[in-house]
C-alpha positions, 0 to 999 in steps of 0.5 A: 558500473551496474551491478551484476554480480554472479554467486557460484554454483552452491551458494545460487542453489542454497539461495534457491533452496531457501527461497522453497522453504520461506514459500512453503512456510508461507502457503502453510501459515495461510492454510493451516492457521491455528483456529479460534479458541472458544470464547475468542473474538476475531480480533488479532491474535497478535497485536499489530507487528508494523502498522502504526496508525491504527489499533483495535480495542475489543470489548465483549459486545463491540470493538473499538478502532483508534485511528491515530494522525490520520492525515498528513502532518497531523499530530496528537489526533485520535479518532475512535470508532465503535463497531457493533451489531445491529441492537447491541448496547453502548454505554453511556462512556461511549456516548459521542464516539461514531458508531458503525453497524457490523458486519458492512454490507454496502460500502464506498471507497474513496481509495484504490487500496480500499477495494484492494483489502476489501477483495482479499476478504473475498467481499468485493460484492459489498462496494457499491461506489467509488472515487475515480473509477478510472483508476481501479483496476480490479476486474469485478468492480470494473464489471460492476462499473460498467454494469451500473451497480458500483456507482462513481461518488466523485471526490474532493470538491466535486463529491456527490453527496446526492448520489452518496445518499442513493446509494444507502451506504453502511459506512463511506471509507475515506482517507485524508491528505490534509486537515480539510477532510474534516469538512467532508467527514462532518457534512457526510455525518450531518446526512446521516451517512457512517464515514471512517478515515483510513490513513493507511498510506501513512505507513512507512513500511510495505507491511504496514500498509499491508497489515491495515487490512485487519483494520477493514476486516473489523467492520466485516468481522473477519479478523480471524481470516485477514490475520492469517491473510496477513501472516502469510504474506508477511512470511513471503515478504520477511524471507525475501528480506533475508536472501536480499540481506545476505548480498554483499553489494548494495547498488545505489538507487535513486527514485523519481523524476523531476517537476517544474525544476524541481525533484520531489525526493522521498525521505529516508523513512518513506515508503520507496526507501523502506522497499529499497532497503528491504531489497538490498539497494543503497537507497542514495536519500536514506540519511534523510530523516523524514518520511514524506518527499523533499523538492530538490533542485535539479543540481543537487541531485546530479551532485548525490545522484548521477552516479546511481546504479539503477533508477526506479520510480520514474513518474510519467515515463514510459520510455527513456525518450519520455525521461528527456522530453522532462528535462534533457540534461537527465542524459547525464545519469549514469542508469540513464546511460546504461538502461538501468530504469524501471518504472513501477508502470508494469500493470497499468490499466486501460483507462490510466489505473496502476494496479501497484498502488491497488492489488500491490498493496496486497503484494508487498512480498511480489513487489519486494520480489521484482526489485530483488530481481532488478538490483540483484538478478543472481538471486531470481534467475530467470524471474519475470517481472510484475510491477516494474517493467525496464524502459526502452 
């Protein structure tokens, strides 16, 4: 049975009261931020409260940013950055450690999340290239697209090193799936081309990845601005995360669609789990101690999963025909059965983009709030969905 349970009267309007104030509270944090003490950097105030992949070390004339395994399974790899204005000193200490001219003015992003982050700053303008550009979905950097201004550099093998140097950047922000990317990173360098490795998809937290938006404020030196960007949403988010706790049911939820006979099953401590969690959903691979995802076979998930409540996450479907052309035996799930799938396909661009893994970096509050919507509809009655979207 699908869960649908319906609160009584008083409780659904003390939810709904709670709900204004962790708003208010929120929009208030993110107006009214205390200012900067003189003599004060625009490092954080705070020091990180989710991310872990990186940390911004300030001295009196630069920054320091340490970037820590920055790649998938990597382990006891630290980079460092030294971020300076044009003209400042570096000591001797620091020889050797990759030095970044601040603030950026002409950037390349490799990843989508990149041009999410760097839009939140309200510095849009500064991109000139990116990796894919089919996949953005951020209306200013379609438009600079299609005007000729923000060029495509390519990716992987096929990355553009000419087009790279035309474009005169000040730093190329790039991300690293395995160890390999440390050959585009030294042939980038040998150009003479500024490169730093942003590992924020790394994190297991939604605000964790959020929170690497300070990380990108730092070449721009606008630490000040994305911590109080960064608080306020975190606000939004950790007051959703009270009103899903308080539900006393917790509907079992799996993720994914299988591929080539098997199902890439995310660990507990992934990303997905971390949102399911958060939303009050009982998330049926949490005792998985690992973070990146498992192939299972078929079998093995009907076994732990066919009984579900409901299924998130669905791939490449965009229907529930779409889920049976995979594999037909899928008609045994029970949220199959009582059209209780909802795909993360809700604002899907015209050229095969998906804004959720772009702008929803920036939204982990909105997404958070659309799955609190589908495991629980008592909580948000009458809310509309954003990122997800139920299949027919």
């Amino acid at each position: 049975m699908i869960f649908r349970q319906h609160m009584d009267l008083g409780k659904s309007i003390i939810l709904r009261w709670q709900l204004l104030i962790f708003l208010i509270l929120g929009f208030l944090y993110g107006c009214y931020a205390p200012e900067d003490q003189p003599g004060s950097t625009d490092t954080p105030a705070r020091g990180n409260r989710y991310a872990r992949g990186f940390s911004i070390e300030q001295d009196i004339d630069f920054k320091i940013l340490h970037v820590q395994d920055p790649w998938q399974g990597s382990s006891g790899i630290h980079l460092e950055y030294v971020l300076a204005a044009e003209g400042t000193h570096i000591p001797d200490s620091l020889a050797g450690i990759p030095v970044i001219k601040t603030p950026v003015s002409r950037v390349i992003c490799m990843s989508t999340t990149h041009v999410a982050m760097i839009s939140a700053l309200g510095m849009t303008e500064t991109i000139v290239g990116v990796s894919g550009p089919d996949y953005i979905s951020n209306p200013s950097v379609r438009q600079g697209i299609s005007a000729g201004r923000v060029l495509d550099v390519g990716a992987d093998q096929s990355l553009n090193y000419e087009r790279i140097l035309t474009l005169r950047p000040d730093l190329v922000m790039a991300y690293g799936v395995t160890a390999e990317i440390s050959g585009m990173v030294g042939r980038l360098e040998e150009l003479g081309i500024p490169v730093i490795l942003n590992a924020d998809y790394l994190e297991n937290e939604p605000l964790g990845k959020t929170e690497w938006l300070k990380f990108i404020a730092a070449l721009y030196n606008k630490g000040r601005e994305a911590d109080s960007i960064f608080e306020s949403i975190a606000a939004r988010y950790e007051g959703y995360r009270e009103l899903a706790a308080e539900t006393e049911l917790r509907p079992r939820v799996i993720t994914g669609l299988p591929w080539k006979d098997a199902w890439y099953v995310p660990g507990g401590k992934s990303f997905a789990a971390a949102f399911i969690r958060d939303a009050g959903g009982d998330y049926v691979w949490n005792d998985m101690d690992r973070r990146d995802a498992t192939p299972i076979d078929l079998e093995s998930v009907y076994a732990k999963g066919a009984d579900s409540d409901f299924w998130i996450n669905s791939g490449s479907a965009g229907n529930l025909e779409d889920i049976l052309q995979t594999e037909s035996r899928l008609i045994r799930f029970k949220p199959y059965r009582d059209g209780s799938v909802y795909n993360n396909t809700g604002r899907m661009n015209r050229t095969g983009g998906n804004d959720f893994w772009e702008t929803g970096v920036m939204e982990p509050d909105i997404i958070l709030a659309d799955l609190i919507a589908i495991f629980h509809p008592e909580i948000f009655p009458g809310y509309e969905l954003r990122y997800y979207r139920q299949l027919q």
